[in-house]
C-alpha positions in Angstrom: 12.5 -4.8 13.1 13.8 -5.1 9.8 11.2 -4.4 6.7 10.0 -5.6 4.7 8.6 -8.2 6.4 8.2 -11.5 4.5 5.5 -14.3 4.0 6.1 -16.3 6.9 5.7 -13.6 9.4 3.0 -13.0 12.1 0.0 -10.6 11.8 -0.9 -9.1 15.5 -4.7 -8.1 14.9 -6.7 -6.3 17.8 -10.2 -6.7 17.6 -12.3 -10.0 16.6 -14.6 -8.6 14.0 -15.5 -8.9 10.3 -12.4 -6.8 9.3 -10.2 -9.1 11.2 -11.4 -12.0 9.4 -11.2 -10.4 6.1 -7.5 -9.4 6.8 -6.9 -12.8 7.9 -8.2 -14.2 4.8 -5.7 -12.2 2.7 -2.7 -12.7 4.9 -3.5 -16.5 4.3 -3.5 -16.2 0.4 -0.4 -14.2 0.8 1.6 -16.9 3.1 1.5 -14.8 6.3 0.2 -16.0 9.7 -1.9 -13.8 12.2 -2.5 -13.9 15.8 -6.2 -12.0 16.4 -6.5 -10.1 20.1 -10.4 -10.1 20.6 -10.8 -9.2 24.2 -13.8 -11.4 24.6 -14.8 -15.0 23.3 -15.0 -15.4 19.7 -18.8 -15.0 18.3 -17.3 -16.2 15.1 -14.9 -13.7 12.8 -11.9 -14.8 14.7 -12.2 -17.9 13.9 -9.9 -18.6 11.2 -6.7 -17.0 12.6 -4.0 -19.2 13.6 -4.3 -18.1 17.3 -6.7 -16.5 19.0 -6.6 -14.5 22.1 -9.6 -14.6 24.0 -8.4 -13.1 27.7 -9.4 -9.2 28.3 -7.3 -6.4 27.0 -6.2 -6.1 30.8 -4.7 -9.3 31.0 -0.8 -8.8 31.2 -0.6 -12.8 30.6 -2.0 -12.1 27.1 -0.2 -9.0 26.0 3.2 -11.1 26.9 1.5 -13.9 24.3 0.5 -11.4 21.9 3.9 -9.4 21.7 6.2 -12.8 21.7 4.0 -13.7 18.8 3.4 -10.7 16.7 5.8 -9.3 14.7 4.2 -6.0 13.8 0.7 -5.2 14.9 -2.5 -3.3 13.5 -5.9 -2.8 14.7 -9.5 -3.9 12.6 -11.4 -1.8 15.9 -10.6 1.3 16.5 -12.1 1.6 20.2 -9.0 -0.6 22.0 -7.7 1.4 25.2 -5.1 3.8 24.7 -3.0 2.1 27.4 -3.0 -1.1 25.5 -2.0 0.8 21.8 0.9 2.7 23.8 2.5 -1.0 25.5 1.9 -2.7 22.0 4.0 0.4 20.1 7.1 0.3 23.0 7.6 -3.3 21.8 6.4 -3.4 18.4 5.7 -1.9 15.4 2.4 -0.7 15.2 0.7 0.6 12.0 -1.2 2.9 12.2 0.2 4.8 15.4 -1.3 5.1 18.3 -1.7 8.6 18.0 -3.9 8.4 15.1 -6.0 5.4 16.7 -6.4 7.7 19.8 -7.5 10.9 17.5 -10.1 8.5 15.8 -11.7 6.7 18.7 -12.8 10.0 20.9 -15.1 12.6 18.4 -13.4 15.3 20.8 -9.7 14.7 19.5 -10.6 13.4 15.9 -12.8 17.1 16.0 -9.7 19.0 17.3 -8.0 17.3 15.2 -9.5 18.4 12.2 -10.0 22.2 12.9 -6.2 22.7 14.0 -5.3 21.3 10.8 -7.1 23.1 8.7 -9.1 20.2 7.3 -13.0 21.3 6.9 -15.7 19.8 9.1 -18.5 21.1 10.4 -19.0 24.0 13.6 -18.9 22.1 16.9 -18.4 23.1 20.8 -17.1 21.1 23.0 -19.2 19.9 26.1 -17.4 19.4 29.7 -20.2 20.6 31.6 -24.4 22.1 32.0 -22.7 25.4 31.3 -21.2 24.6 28.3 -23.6 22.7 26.9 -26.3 25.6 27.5 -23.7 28.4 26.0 -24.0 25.8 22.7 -27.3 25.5 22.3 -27.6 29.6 22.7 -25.0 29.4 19.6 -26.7 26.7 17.3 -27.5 27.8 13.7 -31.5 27.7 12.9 -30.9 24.1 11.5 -29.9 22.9 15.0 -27.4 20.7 15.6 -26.4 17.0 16.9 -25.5 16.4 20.2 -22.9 13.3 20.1 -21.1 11.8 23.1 -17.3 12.3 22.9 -15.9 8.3 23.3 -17.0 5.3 22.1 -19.5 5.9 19.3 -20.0 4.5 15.5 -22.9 2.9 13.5 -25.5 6.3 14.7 -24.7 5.2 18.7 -24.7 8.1 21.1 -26.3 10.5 18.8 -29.4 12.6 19.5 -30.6 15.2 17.2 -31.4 18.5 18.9 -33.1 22.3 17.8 -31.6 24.4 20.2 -34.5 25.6 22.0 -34.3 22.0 24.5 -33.6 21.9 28.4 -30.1 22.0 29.0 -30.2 20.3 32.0 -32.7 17.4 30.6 -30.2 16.6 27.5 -26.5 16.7 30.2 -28.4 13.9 32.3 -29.5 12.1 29.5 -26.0 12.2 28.4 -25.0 11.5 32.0 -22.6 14.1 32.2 -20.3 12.8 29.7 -18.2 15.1 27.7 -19.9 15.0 24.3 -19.3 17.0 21.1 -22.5 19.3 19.6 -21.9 19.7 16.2 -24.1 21.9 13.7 -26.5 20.3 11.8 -25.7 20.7 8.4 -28.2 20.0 4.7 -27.0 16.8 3.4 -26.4 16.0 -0.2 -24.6 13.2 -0.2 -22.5 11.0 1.8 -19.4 9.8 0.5 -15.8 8.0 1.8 -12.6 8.0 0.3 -10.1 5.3 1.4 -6.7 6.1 1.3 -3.3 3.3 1.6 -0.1 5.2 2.8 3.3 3.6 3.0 5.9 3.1 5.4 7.7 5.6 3.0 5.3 7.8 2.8 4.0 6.5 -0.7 0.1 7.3 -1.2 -3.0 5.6 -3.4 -5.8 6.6 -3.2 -9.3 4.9 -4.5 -12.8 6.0 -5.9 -14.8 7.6 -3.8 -17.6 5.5 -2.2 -21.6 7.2 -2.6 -22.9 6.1 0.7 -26.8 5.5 1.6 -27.6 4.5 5.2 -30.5 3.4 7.1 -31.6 3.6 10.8 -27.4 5.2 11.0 -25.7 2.4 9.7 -24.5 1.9 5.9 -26.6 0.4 3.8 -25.1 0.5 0.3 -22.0 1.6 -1.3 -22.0 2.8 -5.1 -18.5 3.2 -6.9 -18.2 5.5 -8.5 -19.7 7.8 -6.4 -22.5 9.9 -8.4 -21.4 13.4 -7.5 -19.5 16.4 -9.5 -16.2 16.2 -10.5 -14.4 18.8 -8.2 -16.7 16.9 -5.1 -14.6 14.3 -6.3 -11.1 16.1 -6.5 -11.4 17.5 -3.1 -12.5 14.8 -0.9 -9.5 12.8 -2.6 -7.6 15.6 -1.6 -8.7 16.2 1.6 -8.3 12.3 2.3 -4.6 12.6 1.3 -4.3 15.7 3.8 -5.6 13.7 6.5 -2.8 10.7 6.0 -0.2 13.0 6.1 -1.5 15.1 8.8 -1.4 11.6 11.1 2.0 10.1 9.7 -0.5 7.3 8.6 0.8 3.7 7.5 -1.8 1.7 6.4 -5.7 2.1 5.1 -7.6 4.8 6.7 -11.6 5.5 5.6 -12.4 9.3 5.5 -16.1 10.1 5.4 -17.5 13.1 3.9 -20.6 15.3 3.9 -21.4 17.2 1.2 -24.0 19.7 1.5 -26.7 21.3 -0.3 -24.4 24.5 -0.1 -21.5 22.7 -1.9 -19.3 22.3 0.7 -17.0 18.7 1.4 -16.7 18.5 4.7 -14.7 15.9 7.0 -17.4 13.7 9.1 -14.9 11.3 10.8 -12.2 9.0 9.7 -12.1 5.1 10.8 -8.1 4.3 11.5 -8.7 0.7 9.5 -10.3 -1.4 6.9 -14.3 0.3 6.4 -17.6 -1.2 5.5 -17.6 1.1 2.2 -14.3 -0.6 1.5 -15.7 -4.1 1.1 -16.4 -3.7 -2.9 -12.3 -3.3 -3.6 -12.1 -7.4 -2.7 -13.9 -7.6 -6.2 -14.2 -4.7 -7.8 -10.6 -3.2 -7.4 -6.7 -4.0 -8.7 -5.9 -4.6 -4.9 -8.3 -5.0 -1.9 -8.8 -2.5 0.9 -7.4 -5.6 3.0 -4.5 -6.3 0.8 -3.4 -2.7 0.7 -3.0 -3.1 4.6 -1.1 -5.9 4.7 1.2 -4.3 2.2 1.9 -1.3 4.5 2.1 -3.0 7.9 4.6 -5.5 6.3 6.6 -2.6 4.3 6.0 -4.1 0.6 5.3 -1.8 -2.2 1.6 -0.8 -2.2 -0.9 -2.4 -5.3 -3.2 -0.3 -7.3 -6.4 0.6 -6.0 -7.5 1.1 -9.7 -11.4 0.2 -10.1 -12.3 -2.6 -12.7 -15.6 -2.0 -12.6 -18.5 0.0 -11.3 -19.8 -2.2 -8.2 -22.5 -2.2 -5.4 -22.0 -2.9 -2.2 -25.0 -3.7 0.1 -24.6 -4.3 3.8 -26.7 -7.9 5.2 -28.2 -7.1 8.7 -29.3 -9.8 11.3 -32.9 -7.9 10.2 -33.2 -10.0 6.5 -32.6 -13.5 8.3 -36.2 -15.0 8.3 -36.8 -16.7 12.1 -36.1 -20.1 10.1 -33.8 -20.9 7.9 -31.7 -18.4 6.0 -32.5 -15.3 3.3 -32.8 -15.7 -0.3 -29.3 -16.8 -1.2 -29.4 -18.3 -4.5 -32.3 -15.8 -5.8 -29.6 -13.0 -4.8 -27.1 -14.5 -6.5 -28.9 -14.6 -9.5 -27.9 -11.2 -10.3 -25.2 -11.5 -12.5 -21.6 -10.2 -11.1 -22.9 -10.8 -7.1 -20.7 -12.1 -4.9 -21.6 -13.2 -1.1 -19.5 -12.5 1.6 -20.8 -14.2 5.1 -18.7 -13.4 8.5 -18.8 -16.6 10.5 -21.1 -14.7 13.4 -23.1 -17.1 15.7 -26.6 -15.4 16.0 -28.4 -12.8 13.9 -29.5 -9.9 15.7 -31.4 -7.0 14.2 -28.7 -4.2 13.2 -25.9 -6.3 13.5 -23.5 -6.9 10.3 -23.6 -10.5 9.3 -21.9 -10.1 5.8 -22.3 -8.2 2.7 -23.0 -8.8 -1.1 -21.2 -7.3 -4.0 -22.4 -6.9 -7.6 -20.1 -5.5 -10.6 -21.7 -3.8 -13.3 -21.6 -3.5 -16.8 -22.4 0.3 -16.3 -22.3 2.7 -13.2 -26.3 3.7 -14.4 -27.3 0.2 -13.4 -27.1 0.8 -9.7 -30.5 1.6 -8.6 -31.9 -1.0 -10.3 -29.5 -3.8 -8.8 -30.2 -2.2 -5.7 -34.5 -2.2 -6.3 -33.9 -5.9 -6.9 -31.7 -7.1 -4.1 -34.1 -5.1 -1.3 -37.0 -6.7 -3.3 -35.3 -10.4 -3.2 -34.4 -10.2 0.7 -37.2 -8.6 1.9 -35.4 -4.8 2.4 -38.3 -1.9 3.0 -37.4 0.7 0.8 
């Protein structure tokens, strides 16, 4: 395959989501074309790329589709089996490597990962057995830990909180027997995410870290700037960068961050794609999230991730659609500098993403008070 790869060409997307659509969007503006991969019928996102591929990732009759179709390939889901990634990359360019996707989607790997790098994150063991999982909880700090299955997990799924002092035996068949990763609890004092756009080439940009606040595990608002110290700042851009390179990255990869009450940054996981902290750049940034992918996958230079403005991002759950009708739309968008971003989905369902809203601001200070007002307008418990 011969880069760069010019408007005109075919976008292979895996995965049928919000991210999908979003990257879709900005392939359009750009004159590409994309062929989405969903696995499943389309609950909506999908819906505006030029094909869609419905049959399951099994389906030898689709990957043939999907491959004569595609001229390079990416991923807006990170949890697409392994077999799949590996076929795709034989026959195809794929961006970002299956290595990193595989890393990312087990908390085992991305874990090992981190620690044989020499990235920070916090103290975990490993859990293959009873035997294992009791020597852990023997080795827990006081603060305890959290006991997370090893596969398969985002948005606070296949998480359980434990002390140390619990029945081995009752938490390994409530995990039934999968391997799962105990990590150490550690004192939060912030949450933040850095997203990072690496090159074909190996160029890097990198943009402002994200301040993230969740609720009931998933994210609830993103402020940008993040409102944290300096050299917080510095080294989770750094360790961002470290993580790229560590993974021969090409594309956008989203590395979140704790930082403790002790002052350390650590590495919480990374999402191998376009991220829900990302969603402010579409507005608030010199180049989107999204538009940084396509630029990688398709070998053109990459844009500036340069913020124009302080912006918040808040996340719109199936839980502020009333049981008729729909939320407060035009009172939201009274707030000057708010923009509404819907996702096409078919049915609201408590927890489940249905868009998001953005709102620039004149200064980074008036963040808590857009956010006061736009929990207040759709009916958001504080």
């Amino acid at each position: 395959m011969d880069f760069p790869l010019l408007p005109g060409s075919t976008i292979g997307i895996l995965g049928g989501g919000q991210l999908g659509r979003m990257l879709t969007a900005c392939a359009h503006r750009s004159g590409y074309r994309t062929i989405s991969w969903i696995g499943h019928p389309d609950s909506g996102p999908a819906a505006q790329a030029d094909q869609v591929i419905e049959e399951p990732f099994d389906d030898p009759d689709a990957l043939q589709r999907f491959l004569e179709e595609a001229d390079v390939a990416t991923v807006e889901f990170e949890n697409i089996p392994l077999s799949l990634l590996q076929q795709i990359e034989q026959a195809l360019p794929l961006f970002p490597n299956a290595r990193a996707i595989e890393i990312s989607q087990h908390r085992e790997r991305e874990k090992s990962f981190l620690r044989e790098s020499g990235i920070p994150c916090a103290d975990f063991w490993v859990i293959d057995s009873l035997e294992a999982l009791e020597d852990a909880l023997q080795e827990l700090p006081e603060r305890g830990g959290i006991l997370k299955t090893a596969e398969f997990g985002y948005d606070g799924k296949g998480q359980l909180r434990v002390a140390g002092d619990e029945n081995a035996t009752d938490l390994w068949e409530q995990f039934a027997g999968q391997r799962a990763v105990l990590e150490e609890f550690v004192g939060l004092e912030t949450e933040v995410s850095v997203l990072v756009a690496r090159a074909q080439d190996g160029t890097i940009e990198v943009y402002d870290p994200a301040e993230n606040l969740h609720r009931n595990h998933i994210l609830d608002v993103s402020i940008v700037p993040a409102r944290i110290d300096e050299s917080y700042l510095e080294q989770s851009r750094d360790i961002a960068v470290k993580v790229a390179e560590s993974l021969d990255y090409v594309g956008i990869l989203a590395v979140e961050f704790f930082i403790t009450q002790r002052g350390r940054v650590l590495v919480n996981e990374m999402a191998p794609r376009p991220h829900n902290s990302g969603h402010h750049t579409i507005e608030a940034c010199a180049s989107s999230q999204f538009e940084q992918q396509l630029r990688a996958i398709t070998g053109l230079p990459l844009g500036s991730p340069r913020l124009l403005s302080p912006a918040v991002m808040m996340n719109l759950l199936g839980d502020v659609w009333p049981e008729t009708g729909q939320p407060a739309w035009p009172e939201l968008l009274s707030t000057p500098g708010t923009t509404l971003h819907l996702y096409g989905k078919q049915e609201a369902r408590v927890g489940r993403k249905m868009g998001h809203a953005t709102t620039l601001l004149a200064a980074a200070d008036e963040a808590d008070s857009v956010i006061a007002l736009q929990r207040s307008t759709l009916g958001i418990e504080v």
